[in-house]
Z-matrix of the N, CA and C atoms (Angstrom, degrees):
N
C 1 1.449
C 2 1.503 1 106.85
N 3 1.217 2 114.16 1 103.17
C 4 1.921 3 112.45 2 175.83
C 5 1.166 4 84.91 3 -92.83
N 6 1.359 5 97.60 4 150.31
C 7 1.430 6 120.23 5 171.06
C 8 1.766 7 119.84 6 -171.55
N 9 1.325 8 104.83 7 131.18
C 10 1.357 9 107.03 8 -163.02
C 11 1.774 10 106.08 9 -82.97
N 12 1.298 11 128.26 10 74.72
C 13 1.356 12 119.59 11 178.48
C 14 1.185 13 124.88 12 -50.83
N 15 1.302 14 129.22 13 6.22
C 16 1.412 15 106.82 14 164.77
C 17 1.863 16 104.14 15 -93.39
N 18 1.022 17 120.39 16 -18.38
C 19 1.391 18 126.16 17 -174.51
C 20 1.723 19 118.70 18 -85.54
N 21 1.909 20 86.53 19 -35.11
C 22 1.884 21 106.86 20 -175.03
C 23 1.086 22 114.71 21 -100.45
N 24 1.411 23 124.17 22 -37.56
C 25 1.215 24 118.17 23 -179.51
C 26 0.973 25 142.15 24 11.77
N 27 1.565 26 119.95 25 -57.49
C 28 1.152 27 114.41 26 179.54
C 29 1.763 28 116.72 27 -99.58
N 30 1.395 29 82.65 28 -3.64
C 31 1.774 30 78.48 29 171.20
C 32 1.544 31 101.71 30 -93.32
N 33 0.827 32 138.40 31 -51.68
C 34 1.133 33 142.90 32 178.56
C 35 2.006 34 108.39 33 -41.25
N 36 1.035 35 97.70 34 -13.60
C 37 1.807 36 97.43 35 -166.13
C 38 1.905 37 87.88 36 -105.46
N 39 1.255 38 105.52 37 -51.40
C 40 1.978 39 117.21 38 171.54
C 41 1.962 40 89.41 39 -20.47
N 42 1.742 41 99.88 40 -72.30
C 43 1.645 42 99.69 41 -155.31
C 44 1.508 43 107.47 42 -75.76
N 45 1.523 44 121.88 43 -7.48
C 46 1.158 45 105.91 44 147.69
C 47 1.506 46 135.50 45 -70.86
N 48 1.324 47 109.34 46 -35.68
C 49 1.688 48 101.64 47 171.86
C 50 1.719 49 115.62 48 -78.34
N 51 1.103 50 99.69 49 -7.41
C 52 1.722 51 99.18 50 178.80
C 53 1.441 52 101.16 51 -84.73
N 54 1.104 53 127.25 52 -45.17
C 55 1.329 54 138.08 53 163.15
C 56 1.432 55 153.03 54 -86.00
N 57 1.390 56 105.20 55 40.98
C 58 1.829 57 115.82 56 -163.81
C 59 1.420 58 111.70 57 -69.58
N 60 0.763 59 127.81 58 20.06
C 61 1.423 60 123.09 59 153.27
C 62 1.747 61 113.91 60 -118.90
N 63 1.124 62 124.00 61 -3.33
C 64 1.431 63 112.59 62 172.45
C 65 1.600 64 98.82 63 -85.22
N 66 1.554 65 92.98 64 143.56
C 67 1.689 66 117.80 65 172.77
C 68 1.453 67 95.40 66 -76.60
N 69 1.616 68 118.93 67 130.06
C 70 1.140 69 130.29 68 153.65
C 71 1.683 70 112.69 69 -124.71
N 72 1.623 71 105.34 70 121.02
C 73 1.020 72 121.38 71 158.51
C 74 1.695 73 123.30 72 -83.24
N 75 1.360 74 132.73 73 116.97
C 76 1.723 75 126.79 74 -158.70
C 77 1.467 76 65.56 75 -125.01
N 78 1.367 77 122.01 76 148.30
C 79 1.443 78 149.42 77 160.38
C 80 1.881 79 108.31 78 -92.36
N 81 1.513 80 76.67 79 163.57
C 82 1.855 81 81.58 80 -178.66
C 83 1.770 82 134.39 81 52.63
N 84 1.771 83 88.60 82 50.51
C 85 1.721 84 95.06 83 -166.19
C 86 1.670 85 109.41 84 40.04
N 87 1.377 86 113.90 85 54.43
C 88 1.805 87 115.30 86 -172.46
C 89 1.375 88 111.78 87 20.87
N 90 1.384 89 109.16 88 36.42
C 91 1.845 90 108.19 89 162.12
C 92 1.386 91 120.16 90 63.45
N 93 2.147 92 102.07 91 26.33
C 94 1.076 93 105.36 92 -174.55
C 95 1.793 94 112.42 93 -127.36
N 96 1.562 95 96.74 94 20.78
C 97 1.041 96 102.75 95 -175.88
C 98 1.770 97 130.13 96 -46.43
N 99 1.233 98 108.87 97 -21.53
C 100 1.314 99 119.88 98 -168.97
C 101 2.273 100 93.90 99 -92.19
N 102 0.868 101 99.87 100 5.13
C 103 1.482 102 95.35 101 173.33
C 104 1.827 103 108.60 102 -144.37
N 105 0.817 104 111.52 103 83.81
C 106 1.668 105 116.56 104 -178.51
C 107 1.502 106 102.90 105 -75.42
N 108 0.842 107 125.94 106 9.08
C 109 1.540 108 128.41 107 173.85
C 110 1.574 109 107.66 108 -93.51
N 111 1.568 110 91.84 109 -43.29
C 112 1.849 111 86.66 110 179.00
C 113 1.644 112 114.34 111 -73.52
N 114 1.331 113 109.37 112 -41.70
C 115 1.414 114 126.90 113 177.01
C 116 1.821 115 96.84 114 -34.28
N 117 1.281 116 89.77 115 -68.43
C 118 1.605 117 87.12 116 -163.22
C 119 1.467 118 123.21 117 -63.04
N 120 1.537 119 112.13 118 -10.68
C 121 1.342 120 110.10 119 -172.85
C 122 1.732 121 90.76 120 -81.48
N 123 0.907 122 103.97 121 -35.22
C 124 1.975 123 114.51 122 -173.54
C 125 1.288 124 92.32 123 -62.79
N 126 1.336 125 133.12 124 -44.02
C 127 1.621 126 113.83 125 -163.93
C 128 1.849 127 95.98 126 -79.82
N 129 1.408 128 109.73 127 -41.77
C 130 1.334 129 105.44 128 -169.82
C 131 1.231 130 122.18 129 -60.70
N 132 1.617 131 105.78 130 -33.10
C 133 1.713 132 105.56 131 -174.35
C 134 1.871 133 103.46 132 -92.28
N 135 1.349 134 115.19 133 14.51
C 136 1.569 135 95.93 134 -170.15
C 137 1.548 136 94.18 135 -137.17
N 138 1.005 137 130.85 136 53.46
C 139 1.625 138 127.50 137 177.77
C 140 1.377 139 136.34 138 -11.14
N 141 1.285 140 110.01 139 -30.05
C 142 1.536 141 152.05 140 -163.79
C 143 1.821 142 104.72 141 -92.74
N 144 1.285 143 98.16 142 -37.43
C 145 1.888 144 106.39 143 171.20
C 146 1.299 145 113.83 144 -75.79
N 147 1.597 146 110.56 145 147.67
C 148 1.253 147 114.20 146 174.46
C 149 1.496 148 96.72 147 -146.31
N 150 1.374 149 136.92 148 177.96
C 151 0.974 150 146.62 149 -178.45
C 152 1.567 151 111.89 150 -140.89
N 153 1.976 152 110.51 151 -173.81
C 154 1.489 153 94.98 152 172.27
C 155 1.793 154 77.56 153 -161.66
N 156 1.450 155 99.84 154 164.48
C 157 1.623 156 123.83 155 -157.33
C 158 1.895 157 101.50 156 -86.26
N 159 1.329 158 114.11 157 -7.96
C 160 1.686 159 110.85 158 -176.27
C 161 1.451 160 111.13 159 -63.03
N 162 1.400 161 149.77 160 162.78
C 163 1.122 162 154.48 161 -179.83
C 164 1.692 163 103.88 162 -127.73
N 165 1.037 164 122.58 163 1.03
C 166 1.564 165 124.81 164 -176.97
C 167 1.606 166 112.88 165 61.22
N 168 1.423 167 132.40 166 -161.68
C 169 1.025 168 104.12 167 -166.60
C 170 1.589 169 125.74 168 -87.23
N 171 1.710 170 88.88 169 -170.01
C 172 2.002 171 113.93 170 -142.02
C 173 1.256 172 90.66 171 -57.84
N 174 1.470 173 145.57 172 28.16
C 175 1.566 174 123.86 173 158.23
C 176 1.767 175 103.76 174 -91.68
N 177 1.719 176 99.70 175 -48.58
C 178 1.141 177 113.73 176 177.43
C 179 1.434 178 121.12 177 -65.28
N 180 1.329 179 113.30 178 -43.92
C 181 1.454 180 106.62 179 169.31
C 182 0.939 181 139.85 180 -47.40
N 183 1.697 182 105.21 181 -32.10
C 184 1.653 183 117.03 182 168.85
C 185 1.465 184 111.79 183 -80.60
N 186 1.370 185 99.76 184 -28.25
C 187 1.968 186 77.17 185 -170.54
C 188 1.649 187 102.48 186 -81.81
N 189 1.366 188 130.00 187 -8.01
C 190 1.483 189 155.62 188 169.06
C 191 1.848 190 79.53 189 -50.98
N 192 1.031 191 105.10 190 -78.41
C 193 1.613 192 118.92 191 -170.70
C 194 1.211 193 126.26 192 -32.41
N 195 1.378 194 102.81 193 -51.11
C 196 1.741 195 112.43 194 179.65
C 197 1.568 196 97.99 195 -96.15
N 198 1.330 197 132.52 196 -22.80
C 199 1.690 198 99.64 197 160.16
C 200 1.257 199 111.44 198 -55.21
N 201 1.330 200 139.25 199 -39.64
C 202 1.524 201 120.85 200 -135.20
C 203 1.628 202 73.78 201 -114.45
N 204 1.011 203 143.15 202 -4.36
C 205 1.941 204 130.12 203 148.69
C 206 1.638 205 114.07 204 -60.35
N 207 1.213 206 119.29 205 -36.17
C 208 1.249 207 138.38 206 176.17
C 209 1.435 208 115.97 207 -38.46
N 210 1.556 209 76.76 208 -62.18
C 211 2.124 210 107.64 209 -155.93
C 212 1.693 211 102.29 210 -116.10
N 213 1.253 212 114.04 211 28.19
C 214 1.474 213 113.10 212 -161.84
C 215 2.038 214 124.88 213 -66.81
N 216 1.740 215 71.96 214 -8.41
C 217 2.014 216 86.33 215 178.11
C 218 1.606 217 94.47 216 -94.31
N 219 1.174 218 127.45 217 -31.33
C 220 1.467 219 119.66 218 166.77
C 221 1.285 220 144.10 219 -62.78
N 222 1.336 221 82.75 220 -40.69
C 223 2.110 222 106.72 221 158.20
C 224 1.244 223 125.83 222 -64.82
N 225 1.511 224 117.69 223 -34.32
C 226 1.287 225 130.72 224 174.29
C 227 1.570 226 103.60 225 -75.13
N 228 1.208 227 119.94 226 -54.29
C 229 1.446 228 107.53 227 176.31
C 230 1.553 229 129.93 228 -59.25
N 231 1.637 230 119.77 229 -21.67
C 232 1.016 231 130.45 230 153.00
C 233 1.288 232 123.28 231 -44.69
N 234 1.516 233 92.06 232 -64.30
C 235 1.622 234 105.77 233 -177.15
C 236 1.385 235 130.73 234 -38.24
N 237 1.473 236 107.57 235 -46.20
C 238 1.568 237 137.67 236 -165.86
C 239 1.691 238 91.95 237 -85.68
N 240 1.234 239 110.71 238 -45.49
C 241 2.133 240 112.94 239 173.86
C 242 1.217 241 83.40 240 -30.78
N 243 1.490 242 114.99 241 -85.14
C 244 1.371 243 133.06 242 -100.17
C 245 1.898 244 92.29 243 -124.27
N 246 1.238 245 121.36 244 42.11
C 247 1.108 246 117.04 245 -143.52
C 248 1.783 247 95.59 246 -88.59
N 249 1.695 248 100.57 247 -13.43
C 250 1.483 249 116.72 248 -154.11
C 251 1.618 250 95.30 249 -105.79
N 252 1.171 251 113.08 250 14.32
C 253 1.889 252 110.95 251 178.57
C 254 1.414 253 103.19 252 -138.26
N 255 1.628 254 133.20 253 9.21
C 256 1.107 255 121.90 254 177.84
C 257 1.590 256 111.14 255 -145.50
N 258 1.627 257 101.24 256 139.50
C 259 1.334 258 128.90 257 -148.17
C 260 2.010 259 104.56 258 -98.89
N 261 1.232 260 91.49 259 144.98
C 262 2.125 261 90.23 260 150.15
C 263 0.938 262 107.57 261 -77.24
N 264 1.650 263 93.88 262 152.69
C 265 1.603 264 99.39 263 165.95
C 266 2.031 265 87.89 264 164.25
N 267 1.748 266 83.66 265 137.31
C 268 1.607 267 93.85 266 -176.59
C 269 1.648 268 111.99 267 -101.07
N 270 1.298 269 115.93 268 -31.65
C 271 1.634 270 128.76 269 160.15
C 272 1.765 271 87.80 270 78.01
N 273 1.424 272 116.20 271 47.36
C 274 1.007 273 148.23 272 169.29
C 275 2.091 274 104.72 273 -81.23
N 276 1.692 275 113.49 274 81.30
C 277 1.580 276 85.38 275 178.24
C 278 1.563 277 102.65 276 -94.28
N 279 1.598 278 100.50 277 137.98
C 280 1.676 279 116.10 278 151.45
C 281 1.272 280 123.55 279 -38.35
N 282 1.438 281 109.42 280 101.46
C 283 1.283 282 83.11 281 173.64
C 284 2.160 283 109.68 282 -135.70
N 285 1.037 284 118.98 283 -139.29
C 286 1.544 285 111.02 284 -179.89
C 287 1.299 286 94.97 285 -115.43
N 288 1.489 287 135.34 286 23.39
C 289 1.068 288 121.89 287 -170.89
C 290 1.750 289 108.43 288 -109.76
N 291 1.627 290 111.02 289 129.02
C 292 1.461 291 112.82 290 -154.06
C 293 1.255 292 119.09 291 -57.29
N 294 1.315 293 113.14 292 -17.38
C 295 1.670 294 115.39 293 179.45
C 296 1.436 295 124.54 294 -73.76
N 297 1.101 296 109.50 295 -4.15
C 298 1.580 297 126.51 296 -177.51
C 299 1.209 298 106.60 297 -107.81
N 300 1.364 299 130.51 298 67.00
C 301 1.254 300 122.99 299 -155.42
C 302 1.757 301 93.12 300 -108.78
N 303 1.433 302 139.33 301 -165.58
C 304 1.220 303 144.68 302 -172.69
C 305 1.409 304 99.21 303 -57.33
N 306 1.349 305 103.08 304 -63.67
C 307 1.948 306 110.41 305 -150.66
C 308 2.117 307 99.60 306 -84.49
N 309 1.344 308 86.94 307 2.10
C 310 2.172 309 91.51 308 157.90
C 311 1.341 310 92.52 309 -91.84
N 312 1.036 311 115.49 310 -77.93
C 313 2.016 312 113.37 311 179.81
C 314 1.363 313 122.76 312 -30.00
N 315 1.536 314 119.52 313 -27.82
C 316 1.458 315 109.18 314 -170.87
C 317 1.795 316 92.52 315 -113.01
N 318 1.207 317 113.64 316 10.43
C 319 2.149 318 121.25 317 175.28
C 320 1.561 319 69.33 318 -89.87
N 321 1.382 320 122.50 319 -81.50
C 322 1.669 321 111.70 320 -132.97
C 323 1.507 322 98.78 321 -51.08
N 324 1.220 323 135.09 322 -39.21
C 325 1.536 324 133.96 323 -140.53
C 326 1.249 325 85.08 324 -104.74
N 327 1.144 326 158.91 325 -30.33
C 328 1.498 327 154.99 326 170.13
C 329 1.809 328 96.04 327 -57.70
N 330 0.964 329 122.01 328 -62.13
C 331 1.228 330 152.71 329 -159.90
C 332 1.989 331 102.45 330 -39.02
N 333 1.588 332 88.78 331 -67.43
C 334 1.285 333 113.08 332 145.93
C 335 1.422 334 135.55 333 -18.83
N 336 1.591 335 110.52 334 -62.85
C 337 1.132 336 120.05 335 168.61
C 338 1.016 337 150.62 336 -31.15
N 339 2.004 338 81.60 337 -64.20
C 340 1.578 339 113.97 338 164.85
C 341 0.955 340 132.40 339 -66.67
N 342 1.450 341 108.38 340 -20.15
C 343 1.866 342 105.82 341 170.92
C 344 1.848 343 110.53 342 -75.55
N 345 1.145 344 116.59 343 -12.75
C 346 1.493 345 129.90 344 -170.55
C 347 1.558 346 109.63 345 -81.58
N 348 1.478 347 86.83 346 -51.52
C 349 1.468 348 99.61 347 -154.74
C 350 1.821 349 111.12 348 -104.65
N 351 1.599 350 122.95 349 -9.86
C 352 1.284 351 130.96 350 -176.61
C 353 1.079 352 106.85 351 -139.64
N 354 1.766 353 109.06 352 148.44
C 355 1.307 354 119.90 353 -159.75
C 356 1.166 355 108.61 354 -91.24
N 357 1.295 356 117.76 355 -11.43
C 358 1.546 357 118.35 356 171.34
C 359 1.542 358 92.66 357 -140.90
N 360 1.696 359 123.26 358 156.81
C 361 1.591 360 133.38 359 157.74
C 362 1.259 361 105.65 360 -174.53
N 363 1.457 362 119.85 361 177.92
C 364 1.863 363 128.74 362 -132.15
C 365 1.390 364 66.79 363 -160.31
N 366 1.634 365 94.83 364 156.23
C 367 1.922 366 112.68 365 -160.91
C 368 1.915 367 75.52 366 -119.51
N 369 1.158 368 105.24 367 160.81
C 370 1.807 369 133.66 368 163.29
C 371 1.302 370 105.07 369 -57.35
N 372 1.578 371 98.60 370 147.62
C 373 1.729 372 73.52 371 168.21
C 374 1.880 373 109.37 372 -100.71
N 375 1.355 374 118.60 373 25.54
C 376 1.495 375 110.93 374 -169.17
C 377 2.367 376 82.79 375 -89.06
N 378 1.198 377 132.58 376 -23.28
C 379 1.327 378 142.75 377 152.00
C 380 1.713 379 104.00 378 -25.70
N 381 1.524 380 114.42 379 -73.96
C 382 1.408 381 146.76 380 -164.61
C 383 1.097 382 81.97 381 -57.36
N 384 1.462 383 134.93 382 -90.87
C 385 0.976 384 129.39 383 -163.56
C 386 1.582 385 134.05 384 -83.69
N 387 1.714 386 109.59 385 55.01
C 388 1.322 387 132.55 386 151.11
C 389 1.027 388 135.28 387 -128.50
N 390 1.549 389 95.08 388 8.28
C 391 1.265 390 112.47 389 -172.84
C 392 1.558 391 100.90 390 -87.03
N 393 1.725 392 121.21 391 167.69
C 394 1.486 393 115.54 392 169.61
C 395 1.537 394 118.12 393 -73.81
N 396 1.171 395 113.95 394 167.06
C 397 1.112 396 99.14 395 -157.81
C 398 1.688 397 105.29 396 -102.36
N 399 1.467 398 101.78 397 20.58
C 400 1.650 399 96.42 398 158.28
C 401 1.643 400 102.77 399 -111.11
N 402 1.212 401 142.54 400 -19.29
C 403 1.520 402 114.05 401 135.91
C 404 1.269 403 136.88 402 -49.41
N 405 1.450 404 125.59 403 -24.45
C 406 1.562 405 128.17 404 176.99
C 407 1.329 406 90.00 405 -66.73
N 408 1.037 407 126.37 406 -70.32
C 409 1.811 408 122.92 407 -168.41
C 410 1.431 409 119.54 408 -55.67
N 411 1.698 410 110.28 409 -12.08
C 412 1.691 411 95.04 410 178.77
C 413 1.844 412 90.02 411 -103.25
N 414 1.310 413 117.46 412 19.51
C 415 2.073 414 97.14 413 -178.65
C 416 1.490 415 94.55 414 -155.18
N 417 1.546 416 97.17 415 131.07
C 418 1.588 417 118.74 416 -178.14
C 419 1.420 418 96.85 417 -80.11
N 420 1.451 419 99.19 418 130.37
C 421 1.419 420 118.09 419 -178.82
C 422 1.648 421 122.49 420 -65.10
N 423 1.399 422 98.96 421 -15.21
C 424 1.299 423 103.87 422 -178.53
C 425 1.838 424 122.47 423 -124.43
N 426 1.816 425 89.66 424 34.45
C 427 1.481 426 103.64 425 152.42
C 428 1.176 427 135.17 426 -57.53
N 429 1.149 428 135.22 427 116.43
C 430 1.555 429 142.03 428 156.67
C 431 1.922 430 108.60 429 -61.64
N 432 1.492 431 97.90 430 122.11
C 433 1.123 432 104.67 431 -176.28
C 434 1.808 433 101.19 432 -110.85
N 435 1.528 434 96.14 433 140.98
C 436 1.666 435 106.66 434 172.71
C 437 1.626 436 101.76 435 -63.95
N 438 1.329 437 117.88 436 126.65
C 439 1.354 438 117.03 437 161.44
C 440 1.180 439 129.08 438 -95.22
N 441 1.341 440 147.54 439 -165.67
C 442 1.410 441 137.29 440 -143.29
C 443 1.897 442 87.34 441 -123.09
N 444 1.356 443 119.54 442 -45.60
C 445 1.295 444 130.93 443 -174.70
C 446 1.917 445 113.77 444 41.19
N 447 1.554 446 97.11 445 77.53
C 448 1.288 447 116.47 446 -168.71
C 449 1.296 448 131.83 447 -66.46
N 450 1.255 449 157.86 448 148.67
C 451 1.416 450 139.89 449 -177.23
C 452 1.638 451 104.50 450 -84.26
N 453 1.263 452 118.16 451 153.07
C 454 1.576 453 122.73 452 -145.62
C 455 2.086 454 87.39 453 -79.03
N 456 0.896 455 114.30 454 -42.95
C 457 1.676 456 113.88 455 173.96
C 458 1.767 457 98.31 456 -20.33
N 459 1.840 458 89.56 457 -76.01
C 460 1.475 459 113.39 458 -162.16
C 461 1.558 460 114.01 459 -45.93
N 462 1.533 461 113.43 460 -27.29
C 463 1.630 462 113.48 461 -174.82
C 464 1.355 463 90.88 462 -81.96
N 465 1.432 464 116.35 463 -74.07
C 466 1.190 465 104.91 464 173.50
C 467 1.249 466 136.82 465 21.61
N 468 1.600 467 106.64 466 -79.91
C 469 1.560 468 131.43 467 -163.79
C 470 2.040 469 90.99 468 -70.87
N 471 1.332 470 94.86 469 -43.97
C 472 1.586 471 95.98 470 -164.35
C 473 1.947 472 105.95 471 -74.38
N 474 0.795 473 98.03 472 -18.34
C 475 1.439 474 88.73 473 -162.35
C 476 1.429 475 93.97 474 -103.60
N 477 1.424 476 129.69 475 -11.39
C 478 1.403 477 125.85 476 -167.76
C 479 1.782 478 115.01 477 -158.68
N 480 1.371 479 116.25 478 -65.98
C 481 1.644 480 102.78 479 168.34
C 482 1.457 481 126.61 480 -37.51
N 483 1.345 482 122.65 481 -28.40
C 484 1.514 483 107.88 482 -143.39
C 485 1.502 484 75.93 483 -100.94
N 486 1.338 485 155.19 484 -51.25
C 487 1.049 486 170.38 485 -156.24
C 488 1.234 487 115.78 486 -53.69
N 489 1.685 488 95.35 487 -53.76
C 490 1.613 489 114.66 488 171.55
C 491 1.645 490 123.30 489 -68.75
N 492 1.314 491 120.43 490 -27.06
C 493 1.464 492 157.13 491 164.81
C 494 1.393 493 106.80 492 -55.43
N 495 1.442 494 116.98 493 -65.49
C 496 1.602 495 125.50 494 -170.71
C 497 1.636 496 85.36 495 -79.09
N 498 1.187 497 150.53 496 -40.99
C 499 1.665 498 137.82 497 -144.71
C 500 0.927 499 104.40 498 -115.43
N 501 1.181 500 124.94 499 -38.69
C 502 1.411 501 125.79 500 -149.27
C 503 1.515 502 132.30 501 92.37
N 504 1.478 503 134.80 502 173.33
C 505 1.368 504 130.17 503 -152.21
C 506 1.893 505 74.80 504 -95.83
């Protein structure tokens, strides 16, 4: 379910109360990353929601990046909350287009990692350079970003329980 919550919100919350038993997966911390207050009231009041950590693309991913470098003791405490409603996922689409070649696919999803799993990490530059090129000019390529550096439970759940839970084995 994508959905732009600052625009849907409230429709998006309508088909949750009409529907409390459907599983909804919303991508991209439901596009509320810049307010973890709302996030959490959404995860708390809707049981049935889950989310996942991708930011879509490398403009967003990075500025995804340097919020949660910012706020990285806040994210982590989220994270570890809510460790049991949120998914992987790079929102990486396949496509035929040459710039997305293997070793872009295995930067973004590494990339990923490192914000999870290390307390500090530095993005590729094949990232840098997919971005537009009025984000390349507002972010130094050779920022060190605060990482989230998760307790192995918490990846766990994210990279594999919750997945297995919502799908099945």
């Amino acid at each position: 379910y994508h959905i732009n919550s600052g625009r849907f919100l409230d429709q998006m919350e309508r088909v949750l109360q009409a529907f409390p038993d459907l599983v909804v997966i919303a991508p991209h911390f439901i596009l509320t990353s810049r307010k973890l207050t709302l996030l959490s009231r959404l995860l708390d009041t809707y049981p049935n929601l889950y989310t996942d950590i991708s930011f879509g693309h490398p403009d967003f991913q990075v500025a995804g990046f340097k919020r949660i470098s910012y706020n990285a003791v806040a994210f982590r405490e989220f994270m570890q909350k809510y460790r049991d409603r949120i998914n992987f996922g790079t929102d990486v689409v396949i496509t035929s287009y040459r710039a997305k070649s293997r070793s872009y696919i295995d930067d973004v999803t590494l990339s990923y990692f490192d914000m999870l799993e290390k307390e500090e990490f530095t993005l590729p530059d094949s990232i840098y350079k997919m971005m537009s090129k009025k984000a390349r000019e507002q972010t130094d390529p050779n920022t060190v970003y605060r990482g989230l550096n998760l307790d192995d439970e918490t990846l766990r759940m994210i990279y594999h329980d919750n997945a297995e839970r919502i799908f099945g084995k």
